[in-house]
C-alpha positions in Angstrom: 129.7 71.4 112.3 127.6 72.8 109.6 124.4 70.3 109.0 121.7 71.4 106.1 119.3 72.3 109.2 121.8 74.6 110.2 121.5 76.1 107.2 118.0 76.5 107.4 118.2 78.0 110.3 120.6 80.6 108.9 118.0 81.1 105.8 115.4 81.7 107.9 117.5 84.2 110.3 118.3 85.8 107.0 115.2 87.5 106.5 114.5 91.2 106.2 111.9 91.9 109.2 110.1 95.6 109.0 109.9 95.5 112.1 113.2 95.9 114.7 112.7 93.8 117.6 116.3 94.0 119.0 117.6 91.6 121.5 114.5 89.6 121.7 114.2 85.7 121.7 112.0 84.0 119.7 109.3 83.2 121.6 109.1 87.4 122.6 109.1 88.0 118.7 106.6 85.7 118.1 104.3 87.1 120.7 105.2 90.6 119.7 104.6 89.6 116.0 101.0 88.4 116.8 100.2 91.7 118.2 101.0 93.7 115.9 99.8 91.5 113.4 96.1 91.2 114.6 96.4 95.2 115.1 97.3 95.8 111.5 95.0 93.3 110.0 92.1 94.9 111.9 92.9 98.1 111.1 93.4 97.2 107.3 90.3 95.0 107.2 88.1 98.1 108.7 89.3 100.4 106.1 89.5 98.4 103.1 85.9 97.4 103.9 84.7 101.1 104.1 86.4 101.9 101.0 85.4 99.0 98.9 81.7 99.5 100.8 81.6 103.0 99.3 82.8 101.7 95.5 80.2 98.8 95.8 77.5 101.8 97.6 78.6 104.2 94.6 78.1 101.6 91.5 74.4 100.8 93.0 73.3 104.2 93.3 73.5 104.7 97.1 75.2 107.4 98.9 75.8 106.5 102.0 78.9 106.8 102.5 80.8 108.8 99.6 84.2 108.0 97.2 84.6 111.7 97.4 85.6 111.4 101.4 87.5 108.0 100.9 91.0 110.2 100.6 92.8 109.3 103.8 91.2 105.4 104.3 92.5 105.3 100.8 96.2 106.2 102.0 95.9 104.0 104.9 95.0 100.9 103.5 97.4 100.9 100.9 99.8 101.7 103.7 98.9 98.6 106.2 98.9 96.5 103.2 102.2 97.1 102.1 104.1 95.7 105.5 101.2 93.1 106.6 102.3 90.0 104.5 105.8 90.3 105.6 103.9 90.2 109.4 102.8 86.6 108.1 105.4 85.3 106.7 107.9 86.1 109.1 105.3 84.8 111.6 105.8 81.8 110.2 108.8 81.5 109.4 109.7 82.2 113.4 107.1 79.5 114.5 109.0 77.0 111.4 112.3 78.4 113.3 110.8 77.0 116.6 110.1 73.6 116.1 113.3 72.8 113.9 115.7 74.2 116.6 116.1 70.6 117.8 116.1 68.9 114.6 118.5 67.1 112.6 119.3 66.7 109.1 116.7 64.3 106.6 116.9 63.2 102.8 115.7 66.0 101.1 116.4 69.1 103.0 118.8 70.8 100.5 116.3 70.5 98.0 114.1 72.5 100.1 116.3 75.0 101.6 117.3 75.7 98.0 113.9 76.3 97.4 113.1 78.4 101.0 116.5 80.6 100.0 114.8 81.8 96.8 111.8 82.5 98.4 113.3 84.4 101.3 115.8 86.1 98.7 112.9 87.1 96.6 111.0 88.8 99.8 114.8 90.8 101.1 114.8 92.3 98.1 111.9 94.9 98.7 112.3 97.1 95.6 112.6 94.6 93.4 109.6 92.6 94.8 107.2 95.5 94.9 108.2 97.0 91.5 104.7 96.6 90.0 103.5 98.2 92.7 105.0 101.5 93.2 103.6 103.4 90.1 100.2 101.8 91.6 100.7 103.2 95.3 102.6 106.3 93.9 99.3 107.3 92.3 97.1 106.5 94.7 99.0 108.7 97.4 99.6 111.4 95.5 95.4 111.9 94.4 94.9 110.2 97.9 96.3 113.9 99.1 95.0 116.0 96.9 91.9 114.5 97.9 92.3 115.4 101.1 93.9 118.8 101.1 91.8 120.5 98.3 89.1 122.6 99.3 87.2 121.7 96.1 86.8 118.3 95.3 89.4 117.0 93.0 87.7 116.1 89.5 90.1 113.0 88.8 89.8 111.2 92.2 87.2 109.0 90.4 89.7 107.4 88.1 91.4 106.3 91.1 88.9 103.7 91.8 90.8 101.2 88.9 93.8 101.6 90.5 93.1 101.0 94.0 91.2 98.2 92.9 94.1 96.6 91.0 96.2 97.5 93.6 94.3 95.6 96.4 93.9 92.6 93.3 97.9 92.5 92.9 98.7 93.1 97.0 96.2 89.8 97.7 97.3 87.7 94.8 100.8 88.1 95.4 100.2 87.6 99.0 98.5 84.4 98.7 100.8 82.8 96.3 103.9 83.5 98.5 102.2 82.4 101.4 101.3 78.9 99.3 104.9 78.6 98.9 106.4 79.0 102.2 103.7 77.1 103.8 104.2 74.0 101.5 107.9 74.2 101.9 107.3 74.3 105.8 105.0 71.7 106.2 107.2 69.4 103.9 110.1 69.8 105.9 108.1 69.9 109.0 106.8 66.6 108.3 110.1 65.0 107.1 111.7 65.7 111.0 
């Protein structure tokens, strides 16, 4: 029989995960999840603090450590950002999964697995979720590798500042908003069981 938890369930299942965890059960996802979550937000912490340390360094006056040599931390925390909110909300959506694997249906649900499909529909579709982003992280590659292969320095690598700043603006913003979402429409239906 197909309940409206059920079909939760299924919504949930339906997301796009970047990362393949075959043949798993939930509990090993989740725990394999939190690894690799903490991994990646350390790593994208560390270098998003040493490049926005060098912008704020920069602006004051102080050298110590330089824009100019920013090149690869550039490239590599555009990179972490990218995948780490889907890390979160698939983490939560997997612990969500958990606790409604017993449950059964309430008043309400279908109002909020409409509203969990569009979220979840919105995140599958990758391209069209990260459109405003692409030109953004297609730029900052690209002078992110000139930066690093040219022997001389690369006299436009300084305009890259406002778009790694927007970047890391948009990348937040968006990533606090969806999180909003799915954790209100969790918690809702978590506190309906």
């Amino acid at each position: 029989m197909n309940t409206k938890i059920n079909d939760r369930k299924n919504i949930i299942v339906s997301f796009k995960s970047n990362v393949s965890l075959p043949n798993k059960g939930i509990d090993k996802r989740i725990q394999s999840l939190t690894g690799l979550t903490i991994i990646n937000s350390i790593t994208f912490l560390l270098c998003c603090f040493i490049v926005l340390s060098s912008l704020v360094l920069e602006s004051l006056g102080l050298n110590l450590i330089k824009w100019d040599k920013m090149g690869l931390l550039v490239i590599l925390s555009v990179s972490f950002s990218l995948g780490l909110p889907e890390y979160f909300y698939e983490l939560k959506l997997l612990n969500h999964l958990k606790k409604i694997n017993n449950a059964s249906d309430f008043d309400g649900i279908g109002a909020l697995n409409s509203e969990l499909k569009i979220i979840v529909t919105i995140l599958n579709n990758k391209l069209k979720n990260y459109k405003y982003l692409i030109p953004l992280v297609l730029v900052i590659f690209i002078f992110g590798i000139l930066q690093i292969f040219s022997d001389t320095l690369n006299p436009y690598w300084s305009y890259i500042k406002i778009p790694v700043l927007i970047f890391y603006g948009i990348s937040i913003s968006r990533f606090v908003l969806t999180y909003a979402k799915i954790n209100k429409n969790i918690k809702a239906t978590e506190k309906a069981l």
